[in-house]
C-alpha positions, 0 to 999 in steps of 0.5 A: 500500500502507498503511504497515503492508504497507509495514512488513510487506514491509520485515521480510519483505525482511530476513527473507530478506537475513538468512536468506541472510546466516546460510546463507552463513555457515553454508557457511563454518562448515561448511568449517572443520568439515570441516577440524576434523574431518580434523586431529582423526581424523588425530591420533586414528590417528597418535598411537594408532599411535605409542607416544605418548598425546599430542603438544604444539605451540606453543599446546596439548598434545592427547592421546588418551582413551577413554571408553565409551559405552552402545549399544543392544545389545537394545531387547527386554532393556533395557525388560524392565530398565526395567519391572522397575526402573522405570529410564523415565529410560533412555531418551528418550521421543520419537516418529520423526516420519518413521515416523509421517508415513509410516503416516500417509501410508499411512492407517494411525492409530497409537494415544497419537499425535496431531497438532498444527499449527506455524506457519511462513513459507515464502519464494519470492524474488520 
């Protein structure tokens, strides 16, 4: 093999020893976000039960806030609002790429959707 191949194989083995590195971490990551999790809903039900708004230990004070958040109660009323302010910035423009690939998959052409080819590596441990 010329230097070059020599040099590609040699980034593409490190690619990959990287890869597994970061996903081996990523494991770990996960773990401790799962515990994280566990403490913070457990705390959210004990200290709402109590008559307490928070609780302090040795390192930090948590309390428990409630804050609203908008949900979509009818799609059909909220771009009725949208056009008649002209309030687009409601709402996020983006297409479910699942949904299309299925219509697609199905023969089905879906008008102001076209496609675009991205570029990526695909990796078999030989």
């Amino acid at each position: 093999m010329s230097k070059s191949i020599n040099s590609l194989a040699e980034k593409a083995d490190q690619l990959y020893t990287i890869r597994e590195h970061r996903l081996a971490m990523q494991k770990e990551v996960d773990a401790l976000q799962a515990t994280e999790t566990a403490l913070r809903e457990e705390l959210i039900a004990s200290i709402s039960k109590s008559d307490a708004t928070g609780v302090a230990g040795k390192l930090v004070r948590v309390t428990v806030v409630t804050k609203p958040k908008p949900t979509l109660k009818s799609w059909d009323d909220l771009i009725t609002y949208c056009r008649r302010r002209n309030a687009w910035d409601l709402i996020q423009h983006r297409i479910n790429e699942t949904a299309v690939k299925e219509r697609w998959d199905d023969g089905k052409e879906i008008p102001g959707v076209e496609t675009y080819n991205v570029v990526t590596l695909s990796m078999n441990k030989v």
